[in-house]
N, C-alpha and C positions, 0 to 999 in steps of 0.2 A: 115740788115744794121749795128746791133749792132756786130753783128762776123767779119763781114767786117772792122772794126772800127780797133777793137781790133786786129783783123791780122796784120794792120798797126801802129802799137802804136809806138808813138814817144817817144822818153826817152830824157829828156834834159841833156846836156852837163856844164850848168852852174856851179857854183863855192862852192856853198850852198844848204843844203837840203831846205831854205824857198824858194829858189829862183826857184829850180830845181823842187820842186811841184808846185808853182803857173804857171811856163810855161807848164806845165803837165798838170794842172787842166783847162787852158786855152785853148789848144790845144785839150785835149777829149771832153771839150764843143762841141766844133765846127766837131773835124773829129766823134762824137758817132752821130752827126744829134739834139743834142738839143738845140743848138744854129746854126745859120747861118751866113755866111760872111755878110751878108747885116744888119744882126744884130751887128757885129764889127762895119763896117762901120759909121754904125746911131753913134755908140757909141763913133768912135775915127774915125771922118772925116777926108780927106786927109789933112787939112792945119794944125789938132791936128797929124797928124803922124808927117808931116814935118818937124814943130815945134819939135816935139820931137827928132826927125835925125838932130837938125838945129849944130848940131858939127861932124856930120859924113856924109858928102859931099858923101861920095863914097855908102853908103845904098841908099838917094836920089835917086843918080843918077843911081842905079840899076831898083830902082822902077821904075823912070820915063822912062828910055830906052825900058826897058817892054810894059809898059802901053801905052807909048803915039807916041814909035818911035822917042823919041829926040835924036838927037847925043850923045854920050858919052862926049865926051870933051865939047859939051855943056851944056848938063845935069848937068858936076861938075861946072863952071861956075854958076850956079843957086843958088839964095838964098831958105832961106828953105820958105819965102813965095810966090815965085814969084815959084816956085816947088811945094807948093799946090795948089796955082792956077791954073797949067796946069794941075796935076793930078785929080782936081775937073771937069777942064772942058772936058777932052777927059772920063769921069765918065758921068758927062752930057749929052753928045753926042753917051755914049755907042759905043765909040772906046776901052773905059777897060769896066771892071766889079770887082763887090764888091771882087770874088773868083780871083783872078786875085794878086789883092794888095794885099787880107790877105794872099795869097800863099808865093807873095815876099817881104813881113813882116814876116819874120823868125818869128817861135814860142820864142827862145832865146832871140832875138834881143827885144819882144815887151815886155819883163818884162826888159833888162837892161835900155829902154828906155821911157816906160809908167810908171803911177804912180800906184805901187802896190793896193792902195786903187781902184781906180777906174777898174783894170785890177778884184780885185774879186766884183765888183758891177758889170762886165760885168756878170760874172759869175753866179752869184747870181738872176740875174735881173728875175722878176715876179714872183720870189720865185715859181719855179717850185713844191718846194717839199710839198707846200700846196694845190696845186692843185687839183681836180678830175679827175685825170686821168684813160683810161683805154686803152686797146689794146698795139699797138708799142707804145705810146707815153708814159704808165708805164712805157714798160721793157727797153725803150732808160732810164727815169729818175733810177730806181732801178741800172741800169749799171751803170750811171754816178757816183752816190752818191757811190757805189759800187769801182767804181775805184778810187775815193776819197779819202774815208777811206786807202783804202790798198797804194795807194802812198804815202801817209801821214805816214801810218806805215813803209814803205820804206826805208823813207827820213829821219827817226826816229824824226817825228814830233808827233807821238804818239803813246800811247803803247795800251798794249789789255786793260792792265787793267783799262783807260781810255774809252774804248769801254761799256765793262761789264757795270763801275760803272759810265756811260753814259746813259745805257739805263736802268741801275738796274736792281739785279736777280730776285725781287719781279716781273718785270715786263717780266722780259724774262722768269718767271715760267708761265707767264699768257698767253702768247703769243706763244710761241714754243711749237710743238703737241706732245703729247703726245710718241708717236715712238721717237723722237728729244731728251725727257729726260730720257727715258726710255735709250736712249744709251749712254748718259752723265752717269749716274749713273754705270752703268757695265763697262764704259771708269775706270771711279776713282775709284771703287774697284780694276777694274785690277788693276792699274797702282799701288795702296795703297799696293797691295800683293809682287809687286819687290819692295816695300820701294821707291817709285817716288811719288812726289809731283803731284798733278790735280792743274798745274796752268791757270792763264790767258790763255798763250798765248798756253796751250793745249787744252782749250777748244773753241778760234776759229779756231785751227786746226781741230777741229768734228767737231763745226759750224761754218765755214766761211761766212763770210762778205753776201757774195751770196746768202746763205740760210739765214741769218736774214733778209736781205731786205724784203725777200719773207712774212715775218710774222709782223717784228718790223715797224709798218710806218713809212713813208717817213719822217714826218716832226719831229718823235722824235728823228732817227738817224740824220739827220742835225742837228734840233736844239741843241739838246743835247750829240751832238758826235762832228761831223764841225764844228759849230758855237765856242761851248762853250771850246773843247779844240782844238782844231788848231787856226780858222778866226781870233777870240781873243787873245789868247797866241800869234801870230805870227804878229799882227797890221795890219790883212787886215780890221779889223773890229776895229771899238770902242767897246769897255764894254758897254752892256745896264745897263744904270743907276735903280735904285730903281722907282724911278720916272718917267721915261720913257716908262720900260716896264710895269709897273701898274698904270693907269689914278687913282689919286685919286677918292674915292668915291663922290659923292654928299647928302651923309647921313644926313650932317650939315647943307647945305640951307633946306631940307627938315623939318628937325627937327625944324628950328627955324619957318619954315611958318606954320606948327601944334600946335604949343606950347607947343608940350613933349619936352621932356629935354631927352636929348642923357643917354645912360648905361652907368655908370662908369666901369671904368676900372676893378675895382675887378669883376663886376657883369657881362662883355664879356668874364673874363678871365676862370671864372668860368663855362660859358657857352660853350666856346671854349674846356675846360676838358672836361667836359661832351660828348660832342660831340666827342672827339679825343676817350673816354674809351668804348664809343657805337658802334665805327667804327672799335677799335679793337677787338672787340669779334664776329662781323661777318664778318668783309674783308677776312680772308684766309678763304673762299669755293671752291670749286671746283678741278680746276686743281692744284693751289698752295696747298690747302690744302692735297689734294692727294700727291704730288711732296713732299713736308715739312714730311709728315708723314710715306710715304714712305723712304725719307731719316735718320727718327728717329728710322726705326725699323729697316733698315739694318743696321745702328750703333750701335745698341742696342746690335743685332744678330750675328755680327761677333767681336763684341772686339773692333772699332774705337774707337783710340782718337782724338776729336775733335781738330780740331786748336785752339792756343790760340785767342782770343778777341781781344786783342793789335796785329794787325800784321804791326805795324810801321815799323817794324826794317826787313819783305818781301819788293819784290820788286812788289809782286801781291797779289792776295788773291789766298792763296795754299790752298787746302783744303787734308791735311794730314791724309793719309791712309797708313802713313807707320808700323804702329804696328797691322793689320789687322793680324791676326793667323789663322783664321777658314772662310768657306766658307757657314757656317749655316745662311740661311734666306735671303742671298743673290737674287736668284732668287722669292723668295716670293717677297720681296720690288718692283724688276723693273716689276714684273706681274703687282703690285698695281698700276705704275705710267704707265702702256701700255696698261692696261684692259679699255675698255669703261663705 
């Protein structure tokens, strides 16, 4: 179903790259299978379509000619609620159907005419990307999310290096197998030896979108990719406030129905250090630790100089290997990050 989908992919015509993604991201909802017409429908019943056509007489009357067999020249004649009326009732009577209206409800037409917010709350609806999913019902969500991201980057609603410093590399060293760094690493020495920059957007040319799904969950690449730089930057979403996204604690009724007296601020804040200096001297194990030190010694080995620390003034995080001279210790490093 999902190749099927994609054979058919609809590209919008509209005016704007925000507009030209949300009719995109609307539309592979429904043609990938993770959304259904009858799920539009609940969402924006016929008398909210109408309503919304209620200054384009001749959309109406397309629908309805469709759907219910009204004349033309009657159809335009129609107000736009005396026109969801009838379209609700030959729906009723299963004269139409949900796949029917959403077909002749242009993918265009339902972002120049519905209201952006609610078009990506279609979208969005049961937060798919938190789900337990498994079988087809993943690889439809990994697609989706999947074709997300890359229309997005399309539309230049976002760049890679929004992706990266979305899911962070501390985190894509955690997550991405071993073989996956091992060829990152050999990618940017090569590239450091013609004097080319390892940027963003060449290393989701190695890793594309496809292969993170596969490893990055689902709901850190929405929340933290979607959500945070598209849905928000672009007003499908509100900013989650401070407040909203973290319930205050209930530390303080507690405390007061015990009769200790809450930690002062110096004495959390202190405790909070302590805590932060114990978590850095054993969090990088494993794979990161491997990936980090393998990356220290092939620097080491061949003459890299590292990027500067301020990379304000890039457009990504490059990771410069253009003064590499020698090719000693090379293969030793990506052994380290591909050996078991």
């Amino acid at each position: 179903m999902v190749e099927e989908a994609e054979s058919k992919e609809f590209k919008s015509k509209l005016s704007t790259g925000r507009t030209r993604f949300l009719a995109n991201a609307v539309q592979h909802s429904l043609s990938s299978g993770r959304r259904a017409a009858a799920d539009f429908i609940r969402c924006f019943p016929p008398s909210r379509i109408m309503e919304a056509l209620g200054a384009k007489p001749e959309l109406r009357a397309r629908i309805l000619v469709e759907t219910t067999g009204t004349r033309e020249r009657v159809a335009l004649q129609k107000s736009a609620a005396s026109a969801g009326e009838d379209l609700q009732i030959a729906l009723d009577v299963a004269e139409t159907d949900p796949e029917a209206i959403v077909r002749l409800f242009r993918p265009d037409d339902r972002v120049r005419y519905l209201d952006a917010k609610e078009l990506w709350a279609f979208v969005c609806e049961g937060e798919f990307w938190k789900a337990q999913l498994d079988g087809m019902a993943l690889e439809i969500s990994r697609s989706h999310i999947g074709y997300v991201i890359n229309n997005a980057m399309e539309e230049k609603l976002l760049k890679a290096r929004d992706v990266i410093d979305g899911v962070g590399v501390d985190r894509l060293a955690e997550v991405l197998p071993r073989t996956e760094l091992g060829w990152m690493l050999a990618k940017a020495l090569e590239r450091g030896r013609g004097r080319k920059p390892f940027t963003d957007e060449q290393f989701l040319a190695e890793a594309p979108i496809g292969v993170l799904s596969d490893h990055v969950p689902l709901a850190e690449l929405w929340d933290r990719v979607v959500t945070a730089h598209v849905a928000v930057p672009q007003s499908f979403l509100e900013a989650l406030t401070r407040e909203s996204a973290v319930p205050e604690p209930l530390v303080a009724d507690e405390t007061r129905a015990s009769g200790v007296p809450p930690a002062s601020e110096e004495a959390e804040a202190a405790a909070k250090a302590a805590a932060n200096a114990t978590g850095d001297t054993t969090r990088d194990t494993g794979m990161k630790a491997t990936t980090k030190a393998a990356m220290k010694t092939t620097t080491q080995g061949v003459g890299v100089v590292s990027a500067p620390a301020d990379d304000s003034s890039t457009e990504g995080n490059n990771f410069d290997f253009s003064d590499v001279t020698a090719s000693e210790g090379i293969e030793e490093a990506v052994a380290k990050v591909t050996s078991s």
